[in-house]
C-alpha positions in Angstrom: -3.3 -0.7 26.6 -3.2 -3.0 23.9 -0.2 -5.1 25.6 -2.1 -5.4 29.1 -5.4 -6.8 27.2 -2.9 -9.5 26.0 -1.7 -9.9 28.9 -5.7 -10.5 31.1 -6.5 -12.7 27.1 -3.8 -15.1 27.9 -4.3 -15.3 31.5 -8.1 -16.0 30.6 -7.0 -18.5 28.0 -4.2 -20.4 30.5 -7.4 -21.1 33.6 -9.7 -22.3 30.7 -6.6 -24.7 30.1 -5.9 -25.1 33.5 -9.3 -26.7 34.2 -8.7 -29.7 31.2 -5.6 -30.5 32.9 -5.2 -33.8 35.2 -3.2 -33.5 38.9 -0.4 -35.0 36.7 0.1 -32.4 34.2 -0.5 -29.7 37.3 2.6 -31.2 38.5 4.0 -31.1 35.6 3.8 -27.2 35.3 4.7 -26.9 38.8 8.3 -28.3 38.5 8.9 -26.2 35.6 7.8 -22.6 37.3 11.3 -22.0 38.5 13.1 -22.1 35.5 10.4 -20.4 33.8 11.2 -17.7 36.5 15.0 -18.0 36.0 14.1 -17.3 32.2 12.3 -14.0 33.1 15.3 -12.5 35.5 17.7 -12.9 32.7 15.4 -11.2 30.1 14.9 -8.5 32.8 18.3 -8.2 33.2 19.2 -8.1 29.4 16.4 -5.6 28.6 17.7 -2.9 31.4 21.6 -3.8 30.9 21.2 -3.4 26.9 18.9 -0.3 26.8 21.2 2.4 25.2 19.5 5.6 27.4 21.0 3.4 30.4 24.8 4.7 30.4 23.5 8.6 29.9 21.0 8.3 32.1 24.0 6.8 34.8 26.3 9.4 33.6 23.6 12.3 34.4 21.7 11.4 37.9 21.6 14.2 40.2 20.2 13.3 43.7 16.7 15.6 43.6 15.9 13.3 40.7 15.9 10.1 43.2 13.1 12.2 44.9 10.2 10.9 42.3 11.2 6.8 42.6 11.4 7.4 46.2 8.1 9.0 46.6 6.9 6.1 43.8 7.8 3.7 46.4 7.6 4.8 49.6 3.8 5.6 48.7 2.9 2.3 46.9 4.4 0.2 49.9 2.4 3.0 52.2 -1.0 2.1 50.6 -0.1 -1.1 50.5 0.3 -2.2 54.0 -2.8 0.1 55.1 -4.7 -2.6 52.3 -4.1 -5.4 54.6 -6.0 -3.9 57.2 -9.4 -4.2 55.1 -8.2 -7.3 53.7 -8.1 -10.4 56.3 -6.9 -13.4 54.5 -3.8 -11.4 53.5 -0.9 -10.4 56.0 0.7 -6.8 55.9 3.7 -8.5 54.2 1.6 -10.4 51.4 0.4 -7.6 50.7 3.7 -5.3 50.8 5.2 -8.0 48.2 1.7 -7.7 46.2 2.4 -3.7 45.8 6.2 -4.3 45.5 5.2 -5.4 41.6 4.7 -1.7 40.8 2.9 -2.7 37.4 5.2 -4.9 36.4 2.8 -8.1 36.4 4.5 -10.5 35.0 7.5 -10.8 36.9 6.1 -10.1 40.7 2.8 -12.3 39.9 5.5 -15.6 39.5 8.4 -14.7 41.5 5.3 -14.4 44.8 3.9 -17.7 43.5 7.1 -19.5 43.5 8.6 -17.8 46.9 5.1 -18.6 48.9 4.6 -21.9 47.7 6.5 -23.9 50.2 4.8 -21.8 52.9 1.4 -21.5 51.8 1.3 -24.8 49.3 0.4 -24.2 45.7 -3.5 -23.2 45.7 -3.0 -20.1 47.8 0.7 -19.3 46.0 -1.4 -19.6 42.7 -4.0 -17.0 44.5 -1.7 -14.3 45.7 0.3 -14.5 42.3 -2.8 -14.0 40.6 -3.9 -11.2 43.1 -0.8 -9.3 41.8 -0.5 -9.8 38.5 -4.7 -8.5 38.3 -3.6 -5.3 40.6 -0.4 -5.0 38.9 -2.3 -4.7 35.6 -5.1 -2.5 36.9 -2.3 0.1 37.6 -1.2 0.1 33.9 -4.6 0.6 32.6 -5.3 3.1 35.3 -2.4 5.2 34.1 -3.1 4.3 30.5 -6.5 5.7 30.7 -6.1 8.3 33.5 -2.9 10.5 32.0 -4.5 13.3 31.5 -6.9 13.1 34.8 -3.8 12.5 37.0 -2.1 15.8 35.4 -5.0 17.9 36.1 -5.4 16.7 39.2 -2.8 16.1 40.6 0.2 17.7 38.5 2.7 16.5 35.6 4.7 14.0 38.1 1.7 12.0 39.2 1.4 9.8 35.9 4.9 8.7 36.4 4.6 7.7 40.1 1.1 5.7 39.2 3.0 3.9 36.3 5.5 2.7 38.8 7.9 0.3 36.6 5.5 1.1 33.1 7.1 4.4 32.8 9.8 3.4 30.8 8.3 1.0 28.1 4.5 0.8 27.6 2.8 4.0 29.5 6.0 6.1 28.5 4.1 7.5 25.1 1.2 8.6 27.3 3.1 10.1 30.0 5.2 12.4 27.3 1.6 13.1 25.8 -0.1 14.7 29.0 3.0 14.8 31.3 5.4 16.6 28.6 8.4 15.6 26.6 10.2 17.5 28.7 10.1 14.6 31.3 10.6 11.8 28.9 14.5 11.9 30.5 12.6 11.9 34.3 10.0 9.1 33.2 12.7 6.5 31.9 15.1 7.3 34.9 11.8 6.2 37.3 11.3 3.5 35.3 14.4 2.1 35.0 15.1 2.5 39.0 11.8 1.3 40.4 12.3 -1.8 38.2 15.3 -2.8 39.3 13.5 -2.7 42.8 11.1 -5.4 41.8 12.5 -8.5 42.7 14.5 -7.3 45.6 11.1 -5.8 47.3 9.2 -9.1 46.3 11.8 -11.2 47.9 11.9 -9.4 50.7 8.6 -9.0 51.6 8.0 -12.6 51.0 10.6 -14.4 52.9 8.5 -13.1 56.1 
């Protein structure tokens, strides 16, 4: 909780900033967005590649365990693409890559921004990227705060498929709280899996 009110605190502190800047320094910023972006695929890739749960968590997949990632995803991009129905400005496939963040906000809301802007020029790029990185972060809270709602509701598995990529890092404590530790093993295995799905979703999605 405390990590995505950072997150909304320096995204509220970087439009106050935006709005002192000149076109120049815009530009500026603009040219540097890809290697910022190149920066955040190799800390993804360290982070999963040096987590030490990784190799027993390999070593001990059985296929029913695919079952809650693939309902994780398969329901997200559901949801998503019946969104862009009640939201005009968007197509199916903005949306689709907007929903392919599963939570994780900061690297879907600047790999859409850079991938869109040479079809959609930077202002709307810059407005879908935010898009997803608000809903991205509204799904962490919503798990954050709705644990124990979701179990009651809706059983022990439902926090993990709403954390999407969360449930290995920041809304793992919560989900072993209401979910269980008993599915600590199942919530970084989702994790873990739907992450790695991240970029290859976004891209896709956004090539169209």
């Amino acid at each position: 909780m405390k990590g995505s009110l950072t997150v909304v605190g320096f995204f509220a502190l970087g439009c106050l900033l935006g709005w002192g800047f000149n076109q120049w320094d815009i530009t500026i910023l603009t040219d540097i967005t890809p290697y910022v972006l190149y920066l955040l695929m190799f800390q993804v890739g360290i982070s999963i590649g040096s987590d030490k749960k990784l190799k027993n968590i390999l070593t001990s997949i059985r296929p029913q365990l695919l079952l809650v990632p693939l309902a994780t995803i398969t329901g997200t991009l559901s949801f998503s693409a019946l969104a862009s129905f009640l939201i005009a400005q968007w197509s199916v496939f903005d949306c689709l890559a907007v929903g392919s963040g599963f939570a994780y906000y900061s690297l879907s809301s600047i790999l859409i921004t850079e991938l869109r802007e040479a079809s959609y020029g930077v202002q709307l790029a810059t407005e879908l990227g935010t898009i997803a990185l608000m809903a991205n972060i509204m799904r962490e809270i919503m798990v954050l705060l709705g644990a124990p709602l979701f179990v009651n509701y809706f059983g022990r598995l439902a926090p993990i498929c709403a954390g999407g990529a969360t449930t290995m890092d920041t809304t793992l404590p919560i989900i072993t709280r209401y979910s269980g530790k008993d599915l600590v093993f199942m919530s970084i295995f989702h994790g873990i899996l739907v992450d790695l799905t991240v970029p290859f979703f976004v891209s896709f999605f956004c090539s169209f």
